[in-house]
N, C-alpha and C positions, 0 to 999 in steps of 0.2 A: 160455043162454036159447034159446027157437027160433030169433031172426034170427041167430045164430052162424058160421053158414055161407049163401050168396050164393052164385047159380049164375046165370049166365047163357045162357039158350040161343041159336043163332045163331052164322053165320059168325065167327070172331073178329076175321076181318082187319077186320068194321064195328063189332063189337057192344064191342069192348076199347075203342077208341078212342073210340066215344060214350058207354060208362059212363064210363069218367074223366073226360069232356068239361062229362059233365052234372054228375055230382057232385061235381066240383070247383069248381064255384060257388058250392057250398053248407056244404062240409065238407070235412075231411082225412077220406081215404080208410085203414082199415086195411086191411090186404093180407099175411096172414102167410102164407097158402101161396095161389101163384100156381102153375097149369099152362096151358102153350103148348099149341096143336093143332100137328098135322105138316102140317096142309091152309092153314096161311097162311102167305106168307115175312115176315111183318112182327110177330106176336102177341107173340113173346119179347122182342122188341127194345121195344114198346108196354108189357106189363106191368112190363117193368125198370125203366125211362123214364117212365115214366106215375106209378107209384105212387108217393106221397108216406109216409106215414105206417104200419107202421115205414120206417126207413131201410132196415134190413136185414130182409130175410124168405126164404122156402125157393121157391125156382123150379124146375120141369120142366117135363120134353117130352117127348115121346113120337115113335117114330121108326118110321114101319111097315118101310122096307128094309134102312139103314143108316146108322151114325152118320156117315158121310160123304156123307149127304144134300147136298144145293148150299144149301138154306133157313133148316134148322132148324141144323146141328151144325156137322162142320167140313170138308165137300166144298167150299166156294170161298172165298175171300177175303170176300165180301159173306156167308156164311155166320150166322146171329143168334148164336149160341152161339161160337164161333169170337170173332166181333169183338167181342161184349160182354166176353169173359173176355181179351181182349187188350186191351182198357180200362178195368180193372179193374171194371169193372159188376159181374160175376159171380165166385165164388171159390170153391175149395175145391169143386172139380167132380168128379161121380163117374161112370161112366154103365157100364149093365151090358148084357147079353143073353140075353134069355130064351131057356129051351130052345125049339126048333122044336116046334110042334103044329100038329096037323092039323083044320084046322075041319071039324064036325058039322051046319052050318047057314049059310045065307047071311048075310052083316052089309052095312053102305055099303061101307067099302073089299077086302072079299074074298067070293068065293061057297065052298060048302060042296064039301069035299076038300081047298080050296088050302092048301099047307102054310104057315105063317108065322114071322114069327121080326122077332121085337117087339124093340125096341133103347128105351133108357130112359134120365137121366140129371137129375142134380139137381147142386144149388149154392146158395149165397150170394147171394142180390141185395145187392152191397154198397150201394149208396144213391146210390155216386158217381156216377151218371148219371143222378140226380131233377133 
């Protein structure tokens, strides 16, 4: 049907944690594919955590420098991907890297020439941390 897919725009560090906030009053939430931004340290950890209903559903994230970010991956201890999947929250983790390209036009996180090189990775929300 049309409402199949739900997007929300906004910050995610506010916008994750006030959807589930709200709509958890009212209903159990489906959630089969969840993506993290790289611009919050807390959104991976919220959608894992957050989502009720499936148990289990497909999570990513996106990493604009490297998979050893401090927020998103596995650059620190407090890292969200990192500590979820050493809690068993997450499982069966893939994460790749794109070939380096050279942007044509300016975007938010880069201006036009910068070269880039996009880091990416999925897994399992196992449930255990609903």
């Amino acid at each position: 049907g049309t409402n199949r897919i739900q997007y929300i725009k906004g910050n995610t560090c506010n916008t994750v944690p006030a959807y589930f906030s709200k709509e958890q009053q009212n209903k159990e939430i489906l959630c089969d594919f969840m993506h993290a931004s790289s611009q919050c340290p807390t959104d991976l950890y919220d959608l894992t955590t957050m989502a009720t209903v499936p148990k289990v559903g497909i999570i990513t994230a996106t990493a604009m420098h490297s998979l050893y970010d401090k927020d998103v991956y596995f650059g620190s201890p407090k890292a969200q991907w990192l500590n979820l999947r050493s809690k068993g929250c997450v499982t069966q983790t893939t994460c790749w890297k794109e070939d380096s390209k050279q942007l044509h036009k300016s975007y938010v996180f880069a201006k036009n020439g910068t070269k880039m090189d996009h880091h990416f990775c999925i897994g399992i929300n196992t449930g255990k941390c609903t």
